[in-house]
Backbone as XML, in Angstrom:
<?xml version="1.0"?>
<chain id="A" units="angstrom">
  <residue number="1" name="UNK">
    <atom name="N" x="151.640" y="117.194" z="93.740"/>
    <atom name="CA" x="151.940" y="115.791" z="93.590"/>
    <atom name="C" x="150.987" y="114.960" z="94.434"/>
  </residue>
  <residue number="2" name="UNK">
    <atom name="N" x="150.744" y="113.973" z="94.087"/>
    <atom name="CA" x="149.753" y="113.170" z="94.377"/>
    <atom name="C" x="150.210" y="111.930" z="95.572"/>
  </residue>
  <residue number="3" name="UNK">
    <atom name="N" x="151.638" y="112.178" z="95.827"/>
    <atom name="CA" x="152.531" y="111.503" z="96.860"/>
    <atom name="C" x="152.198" y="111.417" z="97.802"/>
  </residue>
  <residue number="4" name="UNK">
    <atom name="N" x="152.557" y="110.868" z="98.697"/>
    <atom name="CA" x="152.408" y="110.998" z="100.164"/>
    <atom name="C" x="153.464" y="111.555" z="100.558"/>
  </residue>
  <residue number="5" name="UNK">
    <atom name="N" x="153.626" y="112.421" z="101.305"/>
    <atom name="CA" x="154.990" y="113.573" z="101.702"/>
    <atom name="C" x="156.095" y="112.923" z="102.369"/>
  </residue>
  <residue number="6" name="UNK">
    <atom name="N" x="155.286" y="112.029" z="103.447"/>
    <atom name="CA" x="156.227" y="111.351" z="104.299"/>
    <atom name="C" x="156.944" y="110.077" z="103.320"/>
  </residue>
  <residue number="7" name="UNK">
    <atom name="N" x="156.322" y="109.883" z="102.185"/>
    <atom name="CA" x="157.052" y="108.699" z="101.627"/>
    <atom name="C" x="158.295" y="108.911" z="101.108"/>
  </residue>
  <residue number="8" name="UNK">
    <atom name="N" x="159.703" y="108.060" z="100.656"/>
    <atom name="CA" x="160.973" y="108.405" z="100.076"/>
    <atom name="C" x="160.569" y="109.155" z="98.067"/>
  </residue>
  <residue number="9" name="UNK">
    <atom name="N" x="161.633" y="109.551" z="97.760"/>
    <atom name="CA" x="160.621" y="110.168" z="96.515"/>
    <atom name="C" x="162.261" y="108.906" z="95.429"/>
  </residue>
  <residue number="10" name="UNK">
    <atom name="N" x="162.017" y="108.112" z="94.742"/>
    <atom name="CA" x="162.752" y="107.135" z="93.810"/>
    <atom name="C" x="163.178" y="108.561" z="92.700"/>
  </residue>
  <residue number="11" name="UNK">
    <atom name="N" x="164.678" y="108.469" z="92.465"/>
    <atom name="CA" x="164.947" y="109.669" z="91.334"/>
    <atom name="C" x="166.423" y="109.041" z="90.773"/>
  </residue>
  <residue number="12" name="UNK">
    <atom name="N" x="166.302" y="109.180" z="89.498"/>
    <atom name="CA" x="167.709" y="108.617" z="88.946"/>
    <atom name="C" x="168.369" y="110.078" z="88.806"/>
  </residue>
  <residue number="13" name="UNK">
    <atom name="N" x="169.632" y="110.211" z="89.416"/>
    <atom name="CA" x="170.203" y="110.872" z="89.524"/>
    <atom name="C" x="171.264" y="110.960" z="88.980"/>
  </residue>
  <residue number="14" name="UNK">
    <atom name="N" x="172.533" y="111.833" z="88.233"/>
    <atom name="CA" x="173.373" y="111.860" z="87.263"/>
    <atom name="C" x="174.786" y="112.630" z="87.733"/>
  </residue>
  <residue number="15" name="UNK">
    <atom name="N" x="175.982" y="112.083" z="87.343"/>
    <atom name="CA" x="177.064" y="112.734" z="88.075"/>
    <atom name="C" x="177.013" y="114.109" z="87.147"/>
  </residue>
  <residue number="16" name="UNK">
    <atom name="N" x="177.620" y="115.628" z="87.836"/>
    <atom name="CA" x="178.119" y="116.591" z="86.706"/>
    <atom name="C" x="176.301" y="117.185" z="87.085"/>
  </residue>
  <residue number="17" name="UNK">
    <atom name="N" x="175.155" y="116.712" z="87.830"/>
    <atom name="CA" x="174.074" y="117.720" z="88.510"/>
    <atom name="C" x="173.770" y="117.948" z="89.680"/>
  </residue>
  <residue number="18" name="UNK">
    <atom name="N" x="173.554" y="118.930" z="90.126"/>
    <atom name="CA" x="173.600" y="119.524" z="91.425"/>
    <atom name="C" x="172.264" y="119.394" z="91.736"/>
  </residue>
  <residue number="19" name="UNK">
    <atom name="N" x="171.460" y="118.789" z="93.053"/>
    <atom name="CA" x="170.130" y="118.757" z="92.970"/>
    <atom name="C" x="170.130" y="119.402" z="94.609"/>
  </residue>
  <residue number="20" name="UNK">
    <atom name="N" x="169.084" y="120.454" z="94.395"/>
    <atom name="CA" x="168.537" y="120.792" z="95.875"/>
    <atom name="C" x="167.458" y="120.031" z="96.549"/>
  </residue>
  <residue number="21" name="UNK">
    <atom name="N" x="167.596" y="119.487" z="97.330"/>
    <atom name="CA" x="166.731" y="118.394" z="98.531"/>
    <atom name="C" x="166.086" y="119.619" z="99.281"/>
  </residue>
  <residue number="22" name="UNK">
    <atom name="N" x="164.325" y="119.809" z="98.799"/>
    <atom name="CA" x="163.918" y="120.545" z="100.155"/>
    <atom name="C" x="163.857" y="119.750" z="101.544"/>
  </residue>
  <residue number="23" name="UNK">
    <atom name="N" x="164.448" y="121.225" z="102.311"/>
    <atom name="CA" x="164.158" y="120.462" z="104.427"/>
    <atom name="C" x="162.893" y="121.239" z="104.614"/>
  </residue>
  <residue number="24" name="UNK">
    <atom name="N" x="162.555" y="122.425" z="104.321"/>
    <atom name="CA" x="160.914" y="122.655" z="104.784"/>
    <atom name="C" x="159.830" y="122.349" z="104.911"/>
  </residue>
  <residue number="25" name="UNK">
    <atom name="N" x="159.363" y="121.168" z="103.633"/>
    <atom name="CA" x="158.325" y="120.342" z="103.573"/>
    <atom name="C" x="157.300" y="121.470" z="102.543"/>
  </residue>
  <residue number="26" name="UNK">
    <atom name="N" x="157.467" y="122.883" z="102.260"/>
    <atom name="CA" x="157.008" y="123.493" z="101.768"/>
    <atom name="C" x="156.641" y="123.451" z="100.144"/>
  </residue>
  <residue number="27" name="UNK">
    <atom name="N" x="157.606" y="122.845" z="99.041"/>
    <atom name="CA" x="158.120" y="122.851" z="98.192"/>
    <atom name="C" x="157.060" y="122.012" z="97.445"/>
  </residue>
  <residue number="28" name="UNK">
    <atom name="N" x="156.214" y="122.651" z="96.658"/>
    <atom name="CA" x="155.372" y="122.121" z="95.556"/>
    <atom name="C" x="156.099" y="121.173" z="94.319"/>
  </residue>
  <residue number="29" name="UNK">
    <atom name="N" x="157.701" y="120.984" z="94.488"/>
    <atom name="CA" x="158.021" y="120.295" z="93.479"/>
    <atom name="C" x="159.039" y="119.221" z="94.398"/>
  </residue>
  <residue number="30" name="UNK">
    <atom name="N" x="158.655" y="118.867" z="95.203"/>
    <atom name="CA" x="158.984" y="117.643" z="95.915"/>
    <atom name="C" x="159.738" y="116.676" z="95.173"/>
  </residue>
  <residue number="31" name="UNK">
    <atom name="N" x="160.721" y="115.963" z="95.771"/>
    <atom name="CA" x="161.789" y="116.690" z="97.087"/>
    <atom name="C" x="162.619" y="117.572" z="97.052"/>
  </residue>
  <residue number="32" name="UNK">
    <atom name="N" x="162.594" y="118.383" z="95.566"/>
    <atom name="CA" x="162.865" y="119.377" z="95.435"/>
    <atom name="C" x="162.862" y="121.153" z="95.877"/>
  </residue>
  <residue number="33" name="UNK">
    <atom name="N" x="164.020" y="121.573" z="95.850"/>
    <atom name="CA" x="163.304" y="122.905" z="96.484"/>
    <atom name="C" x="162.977" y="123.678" z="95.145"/>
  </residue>
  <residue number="34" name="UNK">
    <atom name="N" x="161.889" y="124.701" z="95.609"/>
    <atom name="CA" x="161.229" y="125.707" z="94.534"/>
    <atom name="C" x="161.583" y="126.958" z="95.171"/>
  </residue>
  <residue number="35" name="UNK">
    <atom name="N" x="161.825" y="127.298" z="96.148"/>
    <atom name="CA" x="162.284" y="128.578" z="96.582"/>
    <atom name="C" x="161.166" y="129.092" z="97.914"/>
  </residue>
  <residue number="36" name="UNK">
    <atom name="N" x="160.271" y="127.960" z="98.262"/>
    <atom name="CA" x="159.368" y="128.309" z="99.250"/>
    <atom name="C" x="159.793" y="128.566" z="100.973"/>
  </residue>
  <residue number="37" name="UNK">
    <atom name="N" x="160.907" y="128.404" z="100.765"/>
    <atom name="CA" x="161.719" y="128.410" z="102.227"/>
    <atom name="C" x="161.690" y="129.540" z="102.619"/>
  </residue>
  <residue number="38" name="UNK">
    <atom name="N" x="161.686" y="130.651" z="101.753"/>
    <atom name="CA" x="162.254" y="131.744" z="101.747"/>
    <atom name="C" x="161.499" y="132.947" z="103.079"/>
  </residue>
  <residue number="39" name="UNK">
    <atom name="N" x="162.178" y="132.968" z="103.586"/>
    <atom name="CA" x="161.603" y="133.818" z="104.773"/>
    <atom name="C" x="161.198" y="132.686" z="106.438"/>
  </residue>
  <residue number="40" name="UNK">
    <atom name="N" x="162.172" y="131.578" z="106.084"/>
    <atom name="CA" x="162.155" y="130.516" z="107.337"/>
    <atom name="C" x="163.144" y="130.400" z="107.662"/>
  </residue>
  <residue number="41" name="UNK">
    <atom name="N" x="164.000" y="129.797" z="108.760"/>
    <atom name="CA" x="165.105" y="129.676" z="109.167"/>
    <atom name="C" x="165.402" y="128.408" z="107.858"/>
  </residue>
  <residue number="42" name="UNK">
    <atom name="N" x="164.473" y="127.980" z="107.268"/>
    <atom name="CA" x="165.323" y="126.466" z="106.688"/>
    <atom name="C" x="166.369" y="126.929" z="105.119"/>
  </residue>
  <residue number="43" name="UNK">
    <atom name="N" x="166.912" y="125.946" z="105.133"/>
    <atom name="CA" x="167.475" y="126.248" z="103.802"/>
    <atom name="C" x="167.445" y="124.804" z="102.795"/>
  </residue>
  <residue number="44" name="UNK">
    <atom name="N" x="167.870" y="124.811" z="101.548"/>
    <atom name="CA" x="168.117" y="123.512" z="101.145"/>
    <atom name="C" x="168.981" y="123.027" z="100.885"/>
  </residue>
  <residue number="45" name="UNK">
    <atom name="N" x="169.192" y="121.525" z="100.613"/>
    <atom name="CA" x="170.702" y="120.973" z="100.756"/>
    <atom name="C" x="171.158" y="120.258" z="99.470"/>
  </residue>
  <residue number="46" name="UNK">
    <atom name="N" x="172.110" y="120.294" z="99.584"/>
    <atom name="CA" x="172.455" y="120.375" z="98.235"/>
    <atom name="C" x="173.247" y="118.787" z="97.894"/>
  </residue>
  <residue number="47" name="UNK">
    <atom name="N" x="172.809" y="117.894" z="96.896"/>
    <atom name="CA" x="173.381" y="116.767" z="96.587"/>
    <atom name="C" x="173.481" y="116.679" z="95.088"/>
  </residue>
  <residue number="48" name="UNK">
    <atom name="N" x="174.592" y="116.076" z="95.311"/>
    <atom name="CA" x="175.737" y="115.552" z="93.891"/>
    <atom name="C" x="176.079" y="114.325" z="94.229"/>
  </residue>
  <residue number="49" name="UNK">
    <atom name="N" x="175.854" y="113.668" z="92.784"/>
    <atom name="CA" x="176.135" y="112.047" z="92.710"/>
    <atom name="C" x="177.406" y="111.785" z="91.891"/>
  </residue>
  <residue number="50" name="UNK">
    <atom name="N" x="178.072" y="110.697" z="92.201"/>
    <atom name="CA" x="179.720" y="110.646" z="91.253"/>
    <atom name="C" x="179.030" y="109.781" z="90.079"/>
  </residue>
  <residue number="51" name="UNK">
    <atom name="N" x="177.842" y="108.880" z="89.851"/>
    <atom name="CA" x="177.319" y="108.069" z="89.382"/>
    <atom name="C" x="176.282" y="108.181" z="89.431"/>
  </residue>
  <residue number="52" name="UNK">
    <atom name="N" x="175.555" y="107.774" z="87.904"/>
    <atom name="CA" x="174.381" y="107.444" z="87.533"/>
    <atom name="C" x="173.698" y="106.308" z="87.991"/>
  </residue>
  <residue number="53" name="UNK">
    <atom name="N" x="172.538" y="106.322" z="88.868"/>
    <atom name="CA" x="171.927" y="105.816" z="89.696"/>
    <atom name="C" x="170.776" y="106.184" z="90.156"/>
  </residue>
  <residue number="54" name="UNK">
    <atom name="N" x="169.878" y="105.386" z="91.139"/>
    <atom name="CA" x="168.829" y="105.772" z="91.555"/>
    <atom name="C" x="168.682" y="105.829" z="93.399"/>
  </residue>
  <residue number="55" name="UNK">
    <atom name="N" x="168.492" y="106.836" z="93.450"/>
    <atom name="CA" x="168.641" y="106.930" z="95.269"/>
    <atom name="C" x="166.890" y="107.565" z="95.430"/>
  </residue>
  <residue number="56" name="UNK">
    <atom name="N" x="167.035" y="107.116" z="97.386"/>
    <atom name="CA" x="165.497" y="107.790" z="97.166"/>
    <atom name="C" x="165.631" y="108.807" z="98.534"/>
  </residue>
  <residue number="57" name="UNK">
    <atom name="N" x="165.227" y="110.172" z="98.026"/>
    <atom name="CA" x="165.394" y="111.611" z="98.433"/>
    <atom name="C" x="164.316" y="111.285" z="99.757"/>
  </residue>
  <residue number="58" name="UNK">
    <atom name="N" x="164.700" y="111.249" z="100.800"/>
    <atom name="CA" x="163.710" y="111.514" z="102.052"/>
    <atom name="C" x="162.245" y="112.156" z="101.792"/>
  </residue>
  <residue number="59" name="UNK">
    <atom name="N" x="161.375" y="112.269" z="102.344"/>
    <atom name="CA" x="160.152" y="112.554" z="101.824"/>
    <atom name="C" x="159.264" y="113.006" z="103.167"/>
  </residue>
  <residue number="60" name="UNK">
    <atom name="N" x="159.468" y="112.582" z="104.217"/>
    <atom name="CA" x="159.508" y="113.083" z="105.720"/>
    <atom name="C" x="160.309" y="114.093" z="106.293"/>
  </residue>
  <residue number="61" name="UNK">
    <atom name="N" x="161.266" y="114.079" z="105.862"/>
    <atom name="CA" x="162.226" y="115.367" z="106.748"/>
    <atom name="C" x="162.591" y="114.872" z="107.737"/>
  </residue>
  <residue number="62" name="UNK">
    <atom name="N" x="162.670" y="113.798" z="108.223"/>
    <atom name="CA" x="163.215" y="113.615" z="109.338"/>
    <atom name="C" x="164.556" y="112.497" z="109.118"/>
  </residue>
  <residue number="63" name="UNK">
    <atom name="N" x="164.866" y="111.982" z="108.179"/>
    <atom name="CA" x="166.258" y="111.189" z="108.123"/>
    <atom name="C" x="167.332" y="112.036" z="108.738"/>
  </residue>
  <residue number="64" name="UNK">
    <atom name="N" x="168.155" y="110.647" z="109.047"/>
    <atom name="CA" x="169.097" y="111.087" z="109.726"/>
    <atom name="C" x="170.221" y="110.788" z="109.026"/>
  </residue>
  <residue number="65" name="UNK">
    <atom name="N" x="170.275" y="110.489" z="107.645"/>
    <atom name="CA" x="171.234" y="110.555" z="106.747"/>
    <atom name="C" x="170.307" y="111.650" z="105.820"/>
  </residue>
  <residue number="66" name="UNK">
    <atom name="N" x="169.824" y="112.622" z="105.741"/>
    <atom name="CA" x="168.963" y="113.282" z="104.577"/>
    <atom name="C" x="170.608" y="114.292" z="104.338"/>
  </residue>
  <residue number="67" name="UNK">
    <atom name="N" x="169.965" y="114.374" z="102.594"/>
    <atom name="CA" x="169.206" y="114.332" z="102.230"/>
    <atom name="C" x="168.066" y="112.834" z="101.600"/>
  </residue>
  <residue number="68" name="UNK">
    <atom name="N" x="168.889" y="111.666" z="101.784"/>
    <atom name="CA" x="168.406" y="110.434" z="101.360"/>
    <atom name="C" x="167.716" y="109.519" z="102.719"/>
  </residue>
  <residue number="69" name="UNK">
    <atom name="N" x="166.284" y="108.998" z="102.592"/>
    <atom name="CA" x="165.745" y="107.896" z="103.303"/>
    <atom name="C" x="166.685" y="107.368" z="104.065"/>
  </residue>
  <residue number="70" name="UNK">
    <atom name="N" x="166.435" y="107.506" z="105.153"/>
    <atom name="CA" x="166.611" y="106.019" z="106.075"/>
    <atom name="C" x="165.702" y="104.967" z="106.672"/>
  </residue>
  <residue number="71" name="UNK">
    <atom name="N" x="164.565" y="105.510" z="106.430"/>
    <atom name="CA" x="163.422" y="104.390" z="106.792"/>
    <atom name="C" x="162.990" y="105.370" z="108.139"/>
  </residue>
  <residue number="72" name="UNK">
    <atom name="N" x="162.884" y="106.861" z="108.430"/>
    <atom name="CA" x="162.675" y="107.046" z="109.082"/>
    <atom name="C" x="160.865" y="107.314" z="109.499"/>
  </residue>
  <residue number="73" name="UNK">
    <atom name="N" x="160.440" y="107.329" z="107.999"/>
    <atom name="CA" x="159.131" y="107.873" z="107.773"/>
    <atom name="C" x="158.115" y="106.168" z="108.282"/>
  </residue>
  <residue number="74" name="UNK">
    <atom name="N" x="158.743" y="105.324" z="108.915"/>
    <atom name="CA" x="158.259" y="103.991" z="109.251"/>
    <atom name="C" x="157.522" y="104.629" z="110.238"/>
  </residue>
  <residue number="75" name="UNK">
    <atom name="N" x="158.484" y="105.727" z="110.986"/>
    <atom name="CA" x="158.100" y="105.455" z="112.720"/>
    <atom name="C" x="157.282" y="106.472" z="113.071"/>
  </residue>
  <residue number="76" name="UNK">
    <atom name="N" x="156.873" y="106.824" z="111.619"/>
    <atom name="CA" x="156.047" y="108.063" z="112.170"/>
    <atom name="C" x="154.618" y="108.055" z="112.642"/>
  </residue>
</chain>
């Protein structure tokens, strides 16, 4: 992806799907996990929406509400 890592990633999201948020930073399908964790202490986290909507998935790893932005990737 052509992103910037640290940026939030915009995703419309749907009640009734389970989405894995990578925490490793490893994950070629951003902010998604692909299974690159595997053999790190990290794992991925898992979010479900009650509503169809658009949230934006952290993109830094460092929120302190993650798996979703808090504006933490400002202070980096």
């Amino acid at each position: 992806m052509s992103e910037n890592p640290a940026r939030p990633y915009a995703v419309e999201v749907e009640p009734g799907q389970t989405y894995w948020w990578c925490r490793c930073g490893r994950s070629q399908s951003q902010p998604f996990c692909d299974g690159s964790h595997k053999g790190t202490a990290f794992t991925p986290e898992k979010y479900q929406t009650p509503a169809t909507r658009i949230v934006w998935f952290c993109g830094c790893k460092q929120s302190r509400t993650a798996p979703l932005c808090d504006g933490s990737h400002k202070k980096l």
